[in-house]
Every structure is written in structure tokens, then in C-alpha cells.
C-alpha positions as CSV (number, residue, x, y, z in Angstrom):
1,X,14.3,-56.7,-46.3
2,X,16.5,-59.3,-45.6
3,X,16.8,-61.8,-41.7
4,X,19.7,-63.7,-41.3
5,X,20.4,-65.4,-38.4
6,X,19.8,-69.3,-36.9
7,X,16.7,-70.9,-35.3
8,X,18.6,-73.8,-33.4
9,X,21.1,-75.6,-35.4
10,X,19.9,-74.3,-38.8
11,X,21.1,-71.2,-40.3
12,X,18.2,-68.4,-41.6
13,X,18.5,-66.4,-44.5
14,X,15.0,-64.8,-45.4
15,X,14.7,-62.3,-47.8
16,X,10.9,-60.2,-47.9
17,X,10.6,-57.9,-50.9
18,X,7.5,-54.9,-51.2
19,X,6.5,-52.6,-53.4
20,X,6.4,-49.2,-52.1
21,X,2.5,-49.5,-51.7
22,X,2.7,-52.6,-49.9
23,X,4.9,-50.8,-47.2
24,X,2.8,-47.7,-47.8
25,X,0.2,-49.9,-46.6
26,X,2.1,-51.4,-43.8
27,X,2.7,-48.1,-42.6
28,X,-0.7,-46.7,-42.1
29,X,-1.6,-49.9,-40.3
30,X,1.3,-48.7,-37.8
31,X,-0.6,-45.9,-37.4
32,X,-4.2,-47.3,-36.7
33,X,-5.2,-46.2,-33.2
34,X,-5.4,-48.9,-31.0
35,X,-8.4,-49.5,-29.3
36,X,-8.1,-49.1,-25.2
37,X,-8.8,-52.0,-23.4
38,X,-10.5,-52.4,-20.7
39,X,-8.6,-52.2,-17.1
40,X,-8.7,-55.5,-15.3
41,X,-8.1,-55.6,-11.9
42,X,-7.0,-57.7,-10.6
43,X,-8.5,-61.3,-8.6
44,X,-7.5,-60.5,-4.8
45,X,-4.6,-62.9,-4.2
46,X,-5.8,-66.2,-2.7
47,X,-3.5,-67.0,0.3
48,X,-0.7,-69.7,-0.7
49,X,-1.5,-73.0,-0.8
50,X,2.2,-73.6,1.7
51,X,1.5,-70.5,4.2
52,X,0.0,-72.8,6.5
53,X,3.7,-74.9,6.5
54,X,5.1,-71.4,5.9
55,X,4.1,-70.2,9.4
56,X,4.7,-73.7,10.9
57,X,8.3,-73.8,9.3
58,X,9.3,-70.8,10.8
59,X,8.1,-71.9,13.7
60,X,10.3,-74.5,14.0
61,X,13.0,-72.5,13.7
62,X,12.3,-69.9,16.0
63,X,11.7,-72.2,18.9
64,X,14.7,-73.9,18.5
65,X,16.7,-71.0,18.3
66,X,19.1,-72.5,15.2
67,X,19.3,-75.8,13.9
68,X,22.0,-77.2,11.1
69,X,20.7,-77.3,7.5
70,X,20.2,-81.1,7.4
71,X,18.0,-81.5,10.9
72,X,16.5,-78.3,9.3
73,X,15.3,-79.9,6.4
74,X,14.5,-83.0,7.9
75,X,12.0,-81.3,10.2
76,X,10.6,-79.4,7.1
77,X,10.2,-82.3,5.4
78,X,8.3,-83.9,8.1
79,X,6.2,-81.3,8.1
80,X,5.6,-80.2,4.8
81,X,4.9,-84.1,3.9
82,X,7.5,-84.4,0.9
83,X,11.6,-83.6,0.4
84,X,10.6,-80.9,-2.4
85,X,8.3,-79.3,-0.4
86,X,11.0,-79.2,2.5
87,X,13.6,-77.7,0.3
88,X,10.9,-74.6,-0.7
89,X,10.2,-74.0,3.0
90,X,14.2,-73.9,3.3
91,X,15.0,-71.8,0.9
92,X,12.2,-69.6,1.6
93,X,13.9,-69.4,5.0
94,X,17.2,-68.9,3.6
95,X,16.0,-65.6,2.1
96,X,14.1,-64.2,4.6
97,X,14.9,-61.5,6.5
98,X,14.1,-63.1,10.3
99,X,17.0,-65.5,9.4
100,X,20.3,-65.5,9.6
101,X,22.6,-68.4,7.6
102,X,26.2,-69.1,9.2
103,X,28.4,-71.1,7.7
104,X,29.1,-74.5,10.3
105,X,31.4,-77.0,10.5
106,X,30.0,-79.4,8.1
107,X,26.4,-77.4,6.9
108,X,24.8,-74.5,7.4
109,X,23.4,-73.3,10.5
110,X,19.6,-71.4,10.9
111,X,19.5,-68.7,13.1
112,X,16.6,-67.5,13.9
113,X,17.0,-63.1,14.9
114,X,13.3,-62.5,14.5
């Protein structure tokens, strides 16, 4: 049997010869039953650690009717207590299906259609 091919920058060339009873021998390994494992089920979902700023973020949003992308994220950020945790909560409002994203003069505009 013979691999060619690259791992990075390096070029591969691996040959791996076997006498016919070493690949006899791989082949009734292929054939070993595998054991069933046991079903896990499992760990009911703990609630995310941002649905509390989820709910709050959307919120925001909803009584304000629509807000531009930067006030938007300012608020978030604000509330959410860091910019990274801002942007989540606004893309998590970008994709979800209570909003609606129009294109403004200068950013983007949050509508909230509920």
C-alpha cells in the first residue's frame, strides 16, 4: 500500500508492505463485532449563561421600536457589560426571526416585527 500526499509544507510518500496473513489478519479484525455501548442521554441543557442579556437585549429593541446598528450595539454593550458580548447579542438579533435588518443611510437599522 502506498500514501502520498503532504502534511503542511512537507510532501508524504509512505509505502506499508504485508504479507497476505498480515492482511488476513487485519481483515478478521474488521470483522470483530463491536461491542454496543451504552446509550447516554443526555445532561438536560442548563439555560445559557447570556439568556438573561438575551431577553433584556430584545427588550431593548422591541420598546424602541428600531434603533441603528451603532446605538444598538452601544445599548448592548452597556448591558451585556463588555463590546464582545454586545456584538453576540447583535448578531443573535440579526438572525432572529422577530427582527427585521434594513439597510440605512449610514448602518443598519433594527426593526423590531415581533
Amino acid at each position: 500500500m502506498r500514501i502520498r500526499g503532504q502534511i503542511g509544507q512537507w510532501p508524504v510518500d509512505l509505502t506499508i508492505e504485508l504479507a497476505p496473513e498480515e492482511w488476513a489478519q487485519l481483515g478478521r479484525q474488521a470483522e470483530l463485532p463491536v461491542a454496543p455501548q451504552p446509550v447516554q442521554h443526555p445532561a438536560p441543557a442548563a439555560p445559557r449563561q447570556d439568556d438573561g442579556h438575551w431577553a433584556a437585549a430584545r427588550d431593548v429593541l422591541r420598546v424602541a421600536g428600531h434603533m441603528s446598528g451603532p446605538e444598538l450595539l452601544d445599548r448592548l454593550e452597556g448591558l451585556a457589560g463588555s463590546t464582545a458580548a454586545g456584538k453576540r447579542l447583535l448578531v443573535r438579533l440579526r438572525h432572529c426571526s422577530e427582527v427585521k435588518v434594513a439597510s440605512g443611510e449610514d448602518a443598519p437599522v433594527y426593526h423590531w416585527v415581533g
